[in-house]
DRENSEFI-600477 format. One record per residue (C-alpha): residue number from 1; residue in three letters; x, y, z. Coordinates in nm, 3 decimals, m for minus. Example, Ala and Ser with C-alpha at 12.3 -4.5 7.8 and 13.67 -1.06 7.14 Angstrom:
2
+-----+--------+---------+---------+---------+
! num ! residu !       x !       y !       z !
+-----+--------+---------+---------+---------+
!   1 !    ALA !   1.230 !  m0.450 !   0.780 !
!   2 !    SER !   1.367 !  m0.106 !   0.714 !
+-----+--------+---------+---------+---------+
END
This chain:
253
+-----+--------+---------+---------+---------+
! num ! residu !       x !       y !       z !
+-----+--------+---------+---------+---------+
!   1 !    UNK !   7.736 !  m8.969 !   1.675 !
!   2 !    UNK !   7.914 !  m9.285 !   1.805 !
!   3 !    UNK !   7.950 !  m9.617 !   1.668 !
!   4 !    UNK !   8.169 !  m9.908 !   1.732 !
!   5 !    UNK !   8.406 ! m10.099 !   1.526 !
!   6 !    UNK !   8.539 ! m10.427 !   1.593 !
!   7 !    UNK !   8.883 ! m10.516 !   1.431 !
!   8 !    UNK !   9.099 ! m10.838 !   1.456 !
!   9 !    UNK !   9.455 ! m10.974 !   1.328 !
!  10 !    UNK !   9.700 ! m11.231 !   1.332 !
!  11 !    UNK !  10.026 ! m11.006 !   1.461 !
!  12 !    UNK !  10.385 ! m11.126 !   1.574 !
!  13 !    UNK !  10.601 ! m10.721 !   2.145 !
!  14 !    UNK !  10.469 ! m10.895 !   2.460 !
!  15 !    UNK !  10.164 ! m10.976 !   2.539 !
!  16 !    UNK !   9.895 ! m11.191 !   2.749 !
!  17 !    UNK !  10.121 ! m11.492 !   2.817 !
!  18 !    UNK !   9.902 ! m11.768 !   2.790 !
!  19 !    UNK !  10.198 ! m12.022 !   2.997 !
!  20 !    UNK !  10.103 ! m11.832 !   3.291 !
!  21 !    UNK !  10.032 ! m12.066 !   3.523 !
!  22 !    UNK !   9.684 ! m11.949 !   3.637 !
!  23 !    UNK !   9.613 ! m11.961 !   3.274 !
!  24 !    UNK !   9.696 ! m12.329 !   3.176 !
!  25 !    UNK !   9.305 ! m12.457 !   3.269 !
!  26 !    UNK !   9.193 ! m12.260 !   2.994 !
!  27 !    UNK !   9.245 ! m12.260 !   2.633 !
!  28 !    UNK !   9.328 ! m11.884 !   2.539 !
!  29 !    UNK !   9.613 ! m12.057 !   2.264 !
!  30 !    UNK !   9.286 ! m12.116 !   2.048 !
!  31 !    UNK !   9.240 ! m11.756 !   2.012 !
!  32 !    UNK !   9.577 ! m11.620 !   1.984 !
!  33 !    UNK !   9.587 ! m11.291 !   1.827 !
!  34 !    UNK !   9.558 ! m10.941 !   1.883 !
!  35 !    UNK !   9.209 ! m10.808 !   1.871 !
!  36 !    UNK !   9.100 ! m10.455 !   1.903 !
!  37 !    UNK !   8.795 ! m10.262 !   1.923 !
!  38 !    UNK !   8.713 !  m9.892 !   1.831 !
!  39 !    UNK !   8.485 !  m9.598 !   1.894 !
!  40 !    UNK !   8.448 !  m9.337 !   1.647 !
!  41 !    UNK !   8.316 !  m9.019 !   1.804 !
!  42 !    UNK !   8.217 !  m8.694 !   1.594 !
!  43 !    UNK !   8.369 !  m8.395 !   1.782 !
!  44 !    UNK !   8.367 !  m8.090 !   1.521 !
!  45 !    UNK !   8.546 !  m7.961 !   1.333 !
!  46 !    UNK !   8.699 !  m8.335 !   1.372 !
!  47 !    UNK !   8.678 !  m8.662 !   1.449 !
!  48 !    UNK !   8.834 !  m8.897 !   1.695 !
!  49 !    UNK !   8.873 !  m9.232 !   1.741 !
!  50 !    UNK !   8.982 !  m9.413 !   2.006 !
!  51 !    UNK !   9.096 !  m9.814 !   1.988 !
!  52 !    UNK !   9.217 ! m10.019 !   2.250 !
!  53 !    UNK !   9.383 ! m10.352 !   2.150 !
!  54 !    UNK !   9.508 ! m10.660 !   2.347 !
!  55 !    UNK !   9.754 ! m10.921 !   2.258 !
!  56 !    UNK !   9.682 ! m11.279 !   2.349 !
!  57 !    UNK !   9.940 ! m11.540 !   2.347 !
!  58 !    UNK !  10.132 ! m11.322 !   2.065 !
!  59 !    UNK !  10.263 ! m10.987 !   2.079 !
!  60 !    UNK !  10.118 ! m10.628 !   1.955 !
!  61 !    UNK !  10.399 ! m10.521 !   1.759 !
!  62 !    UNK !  10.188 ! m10.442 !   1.456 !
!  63 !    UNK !  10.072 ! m10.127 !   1.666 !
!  64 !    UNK !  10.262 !  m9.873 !   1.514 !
!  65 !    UNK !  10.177 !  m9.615 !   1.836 !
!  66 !    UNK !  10.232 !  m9.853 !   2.100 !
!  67 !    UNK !  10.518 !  m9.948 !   2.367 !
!  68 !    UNK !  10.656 ! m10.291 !   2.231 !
!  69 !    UNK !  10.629 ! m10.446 !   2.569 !
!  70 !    UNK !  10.187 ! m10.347 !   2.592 !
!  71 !    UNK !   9.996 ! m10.624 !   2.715 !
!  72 !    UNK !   9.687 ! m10.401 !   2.592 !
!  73 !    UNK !   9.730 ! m10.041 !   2.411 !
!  74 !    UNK !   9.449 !  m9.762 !   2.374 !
!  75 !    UNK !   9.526 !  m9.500 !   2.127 !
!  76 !    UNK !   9.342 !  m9.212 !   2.038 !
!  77 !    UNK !   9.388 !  m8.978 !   1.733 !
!  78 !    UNK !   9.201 !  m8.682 !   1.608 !
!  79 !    UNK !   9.117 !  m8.621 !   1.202 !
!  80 !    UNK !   9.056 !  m8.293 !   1.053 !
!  81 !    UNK !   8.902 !  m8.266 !   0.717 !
!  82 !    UNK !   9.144 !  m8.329 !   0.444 !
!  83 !    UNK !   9.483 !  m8.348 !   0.703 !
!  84 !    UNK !   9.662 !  m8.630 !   0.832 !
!  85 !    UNK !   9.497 !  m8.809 !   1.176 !
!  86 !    UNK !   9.740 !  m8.659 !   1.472 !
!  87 !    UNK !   9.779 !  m8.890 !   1.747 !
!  88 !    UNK !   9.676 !  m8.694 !   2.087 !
!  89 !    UNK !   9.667 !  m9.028 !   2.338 !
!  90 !    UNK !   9.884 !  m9.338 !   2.359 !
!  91 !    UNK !   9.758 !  m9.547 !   2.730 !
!  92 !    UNK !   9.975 !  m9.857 !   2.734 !
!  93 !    UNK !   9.966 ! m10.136 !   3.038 !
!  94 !    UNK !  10.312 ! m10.289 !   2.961 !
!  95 !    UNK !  10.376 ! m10.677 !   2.985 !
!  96 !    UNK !  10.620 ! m10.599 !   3.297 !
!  97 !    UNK !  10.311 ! m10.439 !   3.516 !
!  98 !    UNK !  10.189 ! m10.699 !   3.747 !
!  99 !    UNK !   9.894 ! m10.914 !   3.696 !
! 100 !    UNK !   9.617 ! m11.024 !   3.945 !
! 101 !    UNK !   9.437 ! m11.357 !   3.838 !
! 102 !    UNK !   9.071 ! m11.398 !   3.914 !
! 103 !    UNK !   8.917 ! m11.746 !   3.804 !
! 104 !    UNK !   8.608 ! m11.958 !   3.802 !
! 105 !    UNK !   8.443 ! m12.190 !   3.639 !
! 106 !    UNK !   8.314 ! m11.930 !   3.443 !
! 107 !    UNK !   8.591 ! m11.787 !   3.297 !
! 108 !    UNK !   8.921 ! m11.569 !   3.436 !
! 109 !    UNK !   8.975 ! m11.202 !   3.484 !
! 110 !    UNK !   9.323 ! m11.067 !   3.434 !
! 111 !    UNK !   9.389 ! m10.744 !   3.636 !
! 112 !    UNK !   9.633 ! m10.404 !   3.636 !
! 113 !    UNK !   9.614 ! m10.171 !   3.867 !
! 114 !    UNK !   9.836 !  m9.893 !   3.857 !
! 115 !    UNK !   9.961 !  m9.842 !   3.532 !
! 116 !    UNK !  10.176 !  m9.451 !   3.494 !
! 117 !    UNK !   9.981 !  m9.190 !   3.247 !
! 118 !    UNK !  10.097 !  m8.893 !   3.275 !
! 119 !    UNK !  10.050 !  m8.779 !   3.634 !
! 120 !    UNK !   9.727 !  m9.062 !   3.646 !
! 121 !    UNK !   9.763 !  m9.405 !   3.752 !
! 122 !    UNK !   9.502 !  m9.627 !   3.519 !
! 123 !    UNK !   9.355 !  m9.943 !   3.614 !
! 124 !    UNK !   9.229 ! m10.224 !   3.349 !
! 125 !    UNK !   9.037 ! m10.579 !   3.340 !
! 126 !    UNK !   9.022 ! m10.802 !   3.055 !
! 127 !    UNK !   8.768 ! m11.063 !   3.130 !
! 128 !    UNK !   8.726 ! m11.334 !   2.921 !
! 129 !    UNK !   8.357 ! m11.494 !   3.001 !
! 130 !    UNK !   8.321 ! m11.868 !   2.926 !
! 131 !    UNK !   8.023 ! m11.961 !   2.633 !
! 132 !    UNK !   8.026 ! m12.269 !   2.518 !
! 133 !    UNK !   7.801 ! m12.201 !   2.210 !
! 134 !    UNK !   7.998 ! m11.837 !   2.061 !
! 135 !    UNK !   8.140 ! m11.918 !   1.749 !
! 136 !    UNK !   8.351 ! m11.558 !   1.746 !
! 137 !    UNK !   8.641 ! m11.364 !   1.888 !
! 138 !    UNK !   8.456 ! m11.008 !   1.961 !
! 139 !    UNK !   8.640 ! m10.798 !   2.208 !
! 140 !    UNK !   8.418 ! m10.567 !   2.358 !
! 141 !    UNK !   8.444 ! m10.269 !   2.534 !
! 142 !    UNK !   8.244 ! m10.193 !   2.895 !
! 143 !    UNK !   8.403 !  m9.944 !   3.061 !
! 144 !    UNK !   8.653 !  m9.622 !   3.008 !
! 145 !    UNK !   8.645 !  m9.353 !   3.222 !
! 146 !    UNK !   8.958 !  m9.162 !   3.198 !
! 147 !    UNK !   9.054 !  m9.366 !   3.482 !
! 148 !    UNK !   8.945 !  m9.777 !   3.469 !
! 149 !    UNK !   8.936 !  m9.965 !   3.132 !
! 150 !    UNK !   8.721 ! m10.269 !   3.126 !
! 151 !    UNK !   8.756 ! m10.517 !   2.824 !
! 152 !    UNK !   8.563 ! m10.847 !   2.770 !
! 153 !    UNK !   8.536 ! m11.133 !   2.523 !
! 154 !    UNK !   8.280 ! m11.434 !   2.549 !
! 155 !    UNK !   8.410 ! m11.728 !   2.392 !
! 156 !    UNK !   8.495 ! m12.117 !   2.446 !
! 157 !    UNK !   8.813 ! m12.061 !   2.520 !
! 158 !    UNK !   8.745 ! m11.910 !   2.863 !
! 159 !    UNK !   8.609 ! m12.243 !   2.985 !
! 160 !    UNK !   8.771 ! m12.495 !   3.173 !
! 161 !    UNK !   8.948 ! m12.728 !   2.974 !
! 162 !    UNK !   9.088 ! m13.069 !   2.962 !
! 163 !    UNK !   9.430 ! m13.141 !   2.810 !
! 164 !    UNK !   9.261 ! m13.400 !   2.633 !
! 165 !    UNK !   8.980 ! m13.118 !   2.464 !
! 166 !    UNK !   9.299 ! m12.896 !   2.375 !
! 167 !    UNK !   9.446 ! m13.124 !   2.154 !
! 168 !    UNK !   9.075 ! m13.200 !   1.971 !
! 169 !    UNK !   9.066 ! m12.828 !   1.911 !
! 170 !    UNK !   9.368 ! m12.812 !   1.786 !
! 171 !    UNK !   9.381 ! m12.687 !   1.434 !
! 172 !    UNK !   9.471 ! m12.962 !   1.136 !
! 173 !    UNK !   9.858 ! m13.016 !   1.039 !
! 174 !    UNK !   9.736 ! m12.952 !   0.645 !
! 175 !    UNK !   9.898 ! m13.277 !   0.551 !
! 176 !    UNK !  10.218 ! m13.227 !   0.703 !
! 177 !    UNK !  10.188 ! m13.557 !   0.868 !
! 178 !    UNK !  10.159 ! m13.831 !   0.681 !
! 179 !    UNK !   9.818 ! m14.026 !   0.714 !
! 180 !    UNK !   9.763 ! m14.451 !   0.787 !
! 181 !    UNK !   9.667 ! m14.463 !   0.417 !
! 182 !    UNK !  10.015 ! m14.365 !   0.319 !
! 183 !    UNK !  10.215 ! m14.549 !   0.559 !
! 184 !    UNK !   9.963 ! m14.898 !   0.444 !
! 185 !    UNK !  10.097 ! m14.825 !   0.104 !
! 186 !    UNK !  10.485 ! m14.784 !   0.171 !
! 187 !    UNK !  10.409 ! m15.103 !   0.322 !
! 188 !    UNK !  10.257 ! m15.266 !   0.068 !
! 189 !    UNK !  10.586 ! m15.174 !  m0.172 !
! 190 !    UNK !  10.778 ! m15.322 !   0.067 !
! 191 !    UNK !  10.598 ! m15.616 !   0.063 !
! 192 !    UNK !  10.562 ! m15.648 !  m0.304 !
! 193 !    UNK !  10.973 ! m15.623 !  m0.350 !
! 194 !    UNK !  11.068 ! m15.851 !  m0.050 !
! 195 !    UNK !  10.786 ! m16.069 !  m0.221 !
! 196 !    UNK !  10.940 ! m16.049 !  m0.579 !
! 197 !    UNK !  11.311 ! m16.031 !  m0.508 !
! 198 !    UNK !  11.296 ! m16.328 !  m0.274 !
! 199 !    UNK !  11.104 ! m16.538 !  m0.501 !
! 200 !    UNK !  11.394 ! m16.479 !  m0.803 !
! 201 !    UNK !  11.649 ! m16.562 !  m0.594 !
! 202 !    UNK !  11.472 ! m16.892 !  m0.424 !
! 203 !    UNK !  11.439 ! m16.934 !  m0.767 !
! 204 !    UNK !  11.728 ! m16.888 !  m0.893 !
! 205 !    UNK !  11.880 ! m17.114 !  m0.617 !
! 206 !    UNK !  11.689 ! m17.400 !  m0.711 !
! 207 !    UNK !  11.805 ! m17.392 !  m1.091 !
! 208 !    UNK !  11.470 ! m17.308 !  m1.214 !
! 209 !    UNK !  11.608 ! m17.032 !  m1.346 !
! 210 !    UNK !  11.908 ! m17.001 !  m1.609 !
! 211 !    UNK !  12.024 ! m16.671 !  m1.420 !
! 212 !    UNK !  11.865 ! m16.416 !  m1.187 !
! 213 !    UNK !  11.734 ! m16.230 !  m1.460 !
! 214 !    UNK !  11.501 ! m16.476 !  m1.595 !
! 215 !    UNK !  11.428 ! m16.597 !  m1.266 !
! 216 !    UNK !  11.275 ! m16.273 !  m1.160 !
! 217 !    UNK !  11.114 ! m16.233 !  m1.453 !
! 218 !    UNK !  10.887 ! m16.615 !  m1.413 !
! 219 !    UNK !  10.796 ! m16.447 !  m1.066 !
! 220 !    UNK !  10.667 ! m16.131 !  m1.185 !
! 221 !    UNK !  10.485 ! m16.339 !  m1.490 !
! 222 !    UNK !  10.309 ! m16.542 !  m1.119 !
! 223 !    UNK !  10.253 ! m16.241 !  m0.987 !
! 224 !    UNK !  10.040 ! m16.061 !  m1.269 !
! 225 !    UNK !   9.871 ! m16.381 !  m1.319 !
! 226 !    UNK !   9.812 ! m16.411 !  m0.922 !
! 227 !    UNK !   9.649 ! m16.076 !  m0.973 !
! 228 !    UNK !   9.430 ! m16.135 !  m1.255 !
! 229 !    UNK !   9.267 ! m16.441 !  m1.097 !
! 230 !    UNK !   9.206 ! m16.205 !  m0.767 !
! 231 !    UNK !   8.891 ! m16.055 !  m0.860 !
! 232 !    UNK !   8.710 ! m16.374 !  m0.878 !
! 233 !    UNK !   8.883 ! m16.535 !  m0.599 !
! 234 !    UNK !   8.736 ! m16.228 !  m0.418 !
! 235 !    UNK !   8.410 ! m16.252 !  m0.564 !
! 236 !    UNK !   8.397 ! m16.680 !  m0.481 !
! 237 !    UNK !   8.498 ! m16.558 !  m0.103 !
! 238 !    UNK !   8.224 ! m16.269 !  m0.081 !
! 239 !    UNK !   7.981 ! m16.515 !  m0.171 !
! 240 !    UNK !   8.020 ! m16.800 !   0.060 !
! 241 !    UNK !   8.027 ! m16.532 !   0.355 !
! 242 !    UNK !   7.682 ! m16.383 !   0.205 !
! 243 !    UNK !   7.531 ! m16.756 !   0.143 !
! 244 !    UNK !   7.508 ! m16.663 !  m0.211 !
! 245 !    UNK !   7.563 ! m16.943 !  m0.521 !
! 246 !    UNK !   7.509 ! m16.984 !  m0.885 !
! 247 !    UNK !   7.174 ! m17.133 !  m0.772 !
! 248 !    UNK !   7.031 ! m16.869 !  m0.583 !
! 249 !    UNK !   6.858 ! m16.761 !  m0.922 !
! 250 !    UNK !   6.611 ! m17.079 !  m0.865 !
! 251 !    UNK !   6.367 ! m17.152 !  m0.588 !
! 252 !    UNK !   6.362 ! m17.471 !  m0.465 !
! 253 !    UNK !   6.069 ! m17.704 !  m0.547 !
+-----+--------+---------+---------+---------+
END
């Protein structure tokens, strides 16, 4: 019996390095992660499971089994009923192996050949398959035969894209920068104590005023009644731009 698992988390190793020049076209930084997927197989009296995992644009180092420099890791480890899961494989492809770079408008295909096991070189290619319309991050698994690994993905990412379209996608700040609504209203205080402060003084200067004091208090009194009186000066200016007056209620005879 086989089935397949698909696993993915946020870890923080080497990995895919998404400022690799062939790279900057696409938008693999909206995926960053490491993503894994696994095959269970029954193989009495135990069980084993084998996952591979890649790392892209962020390292691996939350795979306890693997090299820390692994671009992509396979592991495989055996369970026996009621005893610990024994590790019997560990196939890394380190960051430092070199990378062939296959692209098209349909995506990019990152390549190792050569890779030591043992006494077996291993091969491995991680496409990544541009689709517009995929709303998740499944890595999938097409191909391991002792020998050549194949690993795919079909996302958004893997198209073409604009500078422009990576900074829409980009995810929101949370409200770590501060909006026009809040800069409008630092304004606005500004205004308002410039406004006040000012008018004491020019006040004050003219002898209106026996001393600063009450002179900014007669232009905060102005102020509050400037204030009061602006919902019907509003009202008086909405209605002459809407043509309506006190004697729309009548029809003319």
């Amino acid at each position: 019996m086989i089935f397949t698992t698909f696993l993915a988390f946020i870890a923080a190793a080497s990995a895919i390095d998404c400022s690799a020049e062939e790279l900057k076209p696409y938008n693999l930084q909206s995926i960053k992660g490491t993503y894994s997927f696994s095959t269970l197989k029954n193989t009495p009296p135990s069980t084993t499971n084998l996952t591979w995992s890649i790392g892209i644009c962020e390292s691996v180092s939350n795979l306890q089994d693997c090299p820390k420099d692994s671009d992509i890791c396979g592991v495989t480890t055996i369970q026996l009923k009621d005893a610990k899961p024994v590790v019997s494989e560990i196939i890394p492809f380190g960051g430092s192996l070199q990378k062939k770079y296959e692209t098209s408008d349909n995506g990019i295909k990152i390549v190792y050949n050569g890779a030591n096991w043992g006494d077996a070189l291993v091969n491995a290619e991680v496409s990544f398959i541009c689709d517009k319309d995929a709303t998740d991050k499944k890595l999938t698994l097409d191909q391991w035969d002792g020998t050549n690994l194949k690993l795919s993905m079909k996302n958004k990412a893997a198209c073409i894209t604009s500078d422009e379209d990576k900074k829409k996608e980009k995810k929101p700040d949370g409200g770590e920068s501060w909006g026009w609504f809040t800069w409008i209203f630092i304004f606005l205080v500004l205004f308002l104590s410039i406004y006040i402060v000012g008018g004491a003084w020019f006040q004050y200067n003219k002898g209106n005023a026996i001393d600063f004091q009450s002179a900014l208090k007669e232009v905060i009194e102005n102020f509050i009644e400037l204030l009061k009186g602006l919902p019907s000066f509003s009202k008086e200016i909405i209605e002459k731009f809407t043509g309506r007056s006190n004697r729309g209620e009548y029809s003319a005879v």
